[in-house]
Every structure is written in C-alpha cells, then in structure tokens.
C-alpha angles and dihedrals in degrees: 000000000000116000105187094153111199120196123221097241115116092260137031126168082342104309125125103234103189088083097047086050086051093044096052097041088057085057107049082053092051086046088046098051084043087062084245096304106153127261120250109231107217099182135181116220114209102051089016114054102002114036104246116261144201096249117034097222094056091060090094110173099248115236088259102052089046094052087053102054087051101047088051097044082063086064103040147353119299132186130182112222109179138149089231120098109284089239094038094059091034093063084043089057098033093190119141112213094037127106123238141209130187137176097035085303101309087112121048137167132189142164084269102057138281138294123201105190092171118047099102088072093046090104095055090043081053103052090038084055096056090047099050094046089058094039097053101036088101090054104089109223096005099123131202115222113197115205126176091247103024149015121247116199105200112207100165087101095041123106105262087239081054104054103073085054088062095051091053096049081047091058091032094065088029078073095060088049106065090171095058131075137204126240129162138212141169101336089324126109107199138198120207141149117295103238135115090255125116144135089301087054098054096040089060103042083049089052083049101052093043105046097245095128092117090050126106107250115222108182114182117191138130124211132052095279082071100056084097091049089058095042090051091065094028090110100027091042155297142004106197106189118205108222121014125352102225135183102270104050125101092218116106097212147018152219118214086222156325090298085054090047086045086050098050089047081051100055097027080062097054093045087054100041 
C-alpha cells in the first residue's frame, strides 16, 4: 500500500496543499451526509493521472500514480473515464477491479459486462479516418489519432501558421460525415458520433449498472471534454478541475496538477482506511 504521506503545510514537494486540504474536506462532508457510505472516484486519465504530452503515446501512468489508484480502489469505487480508446487506456492503467470508459463514454466495461454505445457509427469513424490521415499527411506534426469511436487531431506539435489549416481539413471532411460532430479540446480537434451521449452519460449509466446511485460522486478531469463529467455529479457530489478553476466550468474545485491529483489520493486513502 502506497504511504506517500503529505503534510498540511501550503506547499510539499512542490504541491499547494491548500487545495488538496479543501478538496478532501469536501469529501469527508459529502461521505458523512452520505452515513459513511464510500466515494465513487470518477477520473480522467491524460491531465489527470498522466501530465498531458505532446504525443499520446508518450503520457505513460508513473509507478507511483499507479500504486495509488490502486491502493485507493481497495478502499471505494474507481472508474477510468478517459477520451482515449477503452482497451487502449485499460492496458495504460493496467489495474484489475477497476471500471473503465473509453471514447468520451461511448465505450464502457465493468465487472458486469460491457456497454458500446458507439458501434453503429464505426463505418463513418472509419471513412473520416481515412480522410483525415490523407488530408493531413502535408502538415508537419499535425497527428491523427484513430479510436475505435472517434477521431483525435493532435496540434500541439504543428507550426502555429499551421494550425488554423488543420482546423479547417477537420470541418472540411466533418462535412462528408453527417453522422459525426465536432468537439475541441487542449490543442486537440476531435471527431465523434453525433448523439447526445458523453462522460456524464456514461457516469451515470455506470453508477447505474453498479449500484452506486446513493454514493457520493467524486469526478476528477481537466479540459472541456470533462464539463460533463462535472455536471453528472453536480447534484450527488463533487467536480474537481486539474489546473484553474475558471469561470466557465461546472467543477466546484480544483487541483493546480497531477501531484496535486497523486496528494489528495494520498490523503483520501488514509481517511478511508
């Protein structure tokens, strides 16, 4: 079991931990309303868990992170929500006993089954794949990420005069696809199914599916593709934002970064132990 053992002063090993101490004080008052009954960890992956970086594939969970999440998953509930394909952030984690959601939450598994919201619009992610990789193959650092129930376009590595041509090709082929839509991100254009389904969607439908409806709901993310996230356990709980609050978001609180993310683990563990 993981001892990282975090102080209460404003700053250890670099991490402001007023916001930790807020954040988990929030949460013991959510658990005690709730007569003790364990939070329900709802967390993002890339910008939660992992820093974001410039490549996808280079966002690997460190050995610490992945000892806390599963330290704390022996004491409550934990699901993965993530953007990124279900199997592909399954085998990043690499933590049995947990849930899982890929593709913005049109892809879930749980130790009750599995649920594919998606795979009616395989076909068109397919074609628009295709497209995009063809189209963008003379913009130097704009990446195509395949998923099984969307398309990601990575700029972070484009030319800024660049960039605006790549959100153009995105839309351009976006008008071949009727059943896609468009949605952005940090430095990211994406491509998914047009349907009113998201992250919220699919927290609620897992909290379904796992009985954990009289829980306290705890979801952790940081960009725009996690808003839903937030709304979802607006009413049952708490949005916790990576990075700054801002005006706009529907979290409540926030955590400067993924240290800050690694700290509140830390100390959520030793309040439930």
């Amino acid at each position: 079991m993981v001892d990282i053992s975090y102080q209460t002063t404003s700053a250890v090993g670099g991490t402001d931990m007023h916001y930790v101490d807020v954040c988990l004080a929030e949460t013991e008052s959510l658990v005690g309303a709730a007569d003790g009954r364990k939070p329900v960890l709802f967390l993002d992956y890339d910008g939660t868990l992992t820093p974001i970086m410039p490549r996808p594939e280079d966002a690997v969970l460190s050995d610490r992170m992945r000892e806390q999440v599963r330290a704390i998953a022996a004491l409550c509930p934990v699901a993965i929500v993530s953007g990124r394909d279900m199997a592909d952030v399954r085998s990043l984690v690499d933590i049995d006993g947990l849930a899982y959601v890929g593709s913005h939450g049109l892809d879930i598994s749980t130790t009750a089954g599995f649920h594919a919201v998606g795979e009616p619009f395989r076909p068109a992610i397919l074609r628009a794949v295709a497209a995009l990789e063809k189209a963008l193959t003379s913009i130097p650092g704009a990446y195509v990420q395949p998923k099984r129930y969307a398309i990601t376009v990575h700029t972070r590595l484009v030319a800024p005069d660049h960039k605006a041509q790549v959100v153009d090709t995105v839309h351009a082929v976006l008008s071949g696809e009727p059943t896609l839509r468009y949605m952005s991100g940090k430095e990211m254009h994406e491509l998914r199914p047009d349907m009113d389904w998201h992250k919220g969607s699919a927290v609620v439908h897992l909290a379904r599916m796992e009985g954990w409806q009289d829980h306290p709901w705890i979801f952790i993310g940081d960009d725009v593709t996690d808003e839903d996230g937030f709304r979802a356990v607006a009413e049952k709980g708490l949005g916790i934002r990576v990075g700054e609050l801002g005006a706009t978001t529907a979290a409540r609180l926030s955590l400067p970064d993924v240290d800050a993310v690694l700290a509140y683990l830390s100390r959520l563990q030793a309040t439930l132990s």
